[in-house]
C-alpha positions in Angstrom: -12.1 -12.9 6.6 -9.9 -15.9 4.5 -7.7 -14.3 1.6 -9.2 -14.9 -1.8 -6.4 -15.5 -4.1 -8.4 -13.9 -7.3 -8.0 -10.7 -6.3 -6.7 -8.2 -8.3 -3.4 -7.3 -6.1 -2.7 -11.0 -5.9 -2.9 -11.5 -9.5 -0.5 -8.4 -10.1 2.0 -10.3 -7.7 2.1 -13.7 -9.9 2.6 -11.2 -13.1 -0.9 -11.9 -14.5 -2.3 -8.3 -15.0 0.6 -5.6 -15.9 1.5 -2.8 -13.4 3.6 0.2 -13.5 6.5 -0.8 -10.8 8.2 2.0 -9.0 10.4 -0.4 -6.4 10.3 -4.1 -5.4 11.6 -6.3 -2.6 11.4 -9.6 -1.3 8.5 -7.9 0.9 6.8 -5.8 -1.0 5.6 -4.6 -4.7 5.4 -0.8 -5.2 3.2 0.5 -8.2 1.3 3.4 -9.3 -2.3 3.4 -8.7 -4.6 3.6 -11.7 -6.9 6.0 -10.3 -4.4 8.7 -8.8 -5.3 11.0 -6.6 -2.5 13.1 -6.1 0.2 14.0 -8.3 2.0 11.2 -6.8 -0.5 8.0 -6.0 1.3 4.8 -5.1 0.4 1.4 -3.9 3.0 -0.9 -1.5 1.2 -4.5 -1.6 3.2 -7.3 0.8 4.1 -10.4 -1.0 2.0 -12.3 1.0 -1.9 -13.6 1.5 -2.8 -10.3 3.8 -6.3 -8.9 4.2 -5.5 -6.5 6.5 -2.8 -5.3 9.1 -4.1 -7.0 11.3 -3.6 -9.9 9.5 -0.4 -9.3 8.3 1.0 -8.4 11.7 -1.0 -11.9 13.5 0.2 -14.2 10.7 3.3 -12.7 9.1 6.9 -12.7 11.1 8.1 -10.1 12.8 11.0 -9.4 10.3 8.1 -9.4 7.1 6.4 -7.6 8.8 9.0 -4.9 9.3 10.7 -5.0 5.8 7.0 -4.1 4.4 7.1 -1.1 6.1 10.7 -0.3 4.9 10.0 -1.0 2.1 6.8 2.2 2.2 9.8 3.9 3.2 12.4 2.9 0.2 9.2 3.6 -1.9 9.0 7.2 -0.7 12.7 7.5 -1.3 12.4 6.1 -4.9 9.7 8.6 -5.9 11.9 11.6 -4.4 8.8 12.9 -2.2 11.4 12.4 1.5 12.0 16.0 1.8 8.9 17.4 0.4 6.5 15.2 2.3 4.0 12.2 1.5 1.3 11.0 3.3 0.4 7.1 3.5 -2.9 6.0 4.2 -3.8 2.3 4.8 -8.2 1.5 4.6 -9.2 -1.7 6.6 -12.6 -3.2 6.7 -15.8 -1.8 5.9 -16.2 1.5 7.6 -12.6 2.5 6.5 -14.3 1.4 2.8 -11.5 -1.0 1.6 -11.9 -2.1 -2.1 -9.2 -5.0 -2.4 -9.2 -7.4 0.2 -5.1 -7.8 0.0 -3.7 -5.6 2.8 -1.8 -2.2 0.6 -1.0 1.0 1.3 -1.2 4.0 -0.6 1.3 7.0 -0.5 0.5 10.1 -1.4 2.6 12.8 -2.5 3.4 15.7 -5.5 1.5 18.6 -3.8 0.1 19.7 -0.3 -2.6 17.5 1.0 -4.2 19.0 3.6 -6.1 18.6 6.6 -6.3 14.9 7.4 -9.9 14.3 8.3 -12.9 17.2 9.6 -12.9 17.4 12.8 -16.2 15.6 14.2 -18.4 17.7 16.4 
């Protein structure tokens, strides 16, 4: 699937619809989601024309590739949810049901959370 620069992550990046920042990198953009969740609901978006991980990790160098997932970790540390515990969760493609078609993850945090998934029979 090619990147369509309309979408709504890639216009946050160029500063063209508002966000609520929580950390920022030369790799990523950390923001709260607008639809939370969980007490804590974040979104880490790489700087960078990325469907999917996939994507990212095919086309992207090894060292972007790597400071995006630090910076899912700095994000964590920023939001003070280390020692209490987050999840992150990252949809790709259809049957995962991803919305935006710029590669994000979202961390979750602020409560317990759970069982992952029902166990399939």
């Amino acid at each position: 699937m090619a990147y369509d620069d309309s979408n709504i992550f890639a216009k946050i990046l160029r500063g063209e619809i508002p966000c609520k920042k929580v950390y920022e990198d030369d790799f990523a953009l950390a923001f709260h989601d607008i639809r939370p969740l969980a007490p804590v609901h974040v979104l880490v978006i790489p700087k960078g024309p990325y469907v999917s991980l996939d994507d990212m990790s095919m086309q992207a160098p090894p060292a972007f590739v790597g400071g995006f997932f630090k910076a899912v970790a700095e994000t964590a540390r920023v939001l003070n949810v280390v020692e209490s515990g987050y999840r992150i969760l990252a949809n790709i493609g259809t049957d995962a049901h991803q919305e935006v078609m710029h590669f994000h993850v979202h961390l979750f945090a602020g409560r317990s959370l759970g069982g992952m998934l029902k166990k399939v029979d």
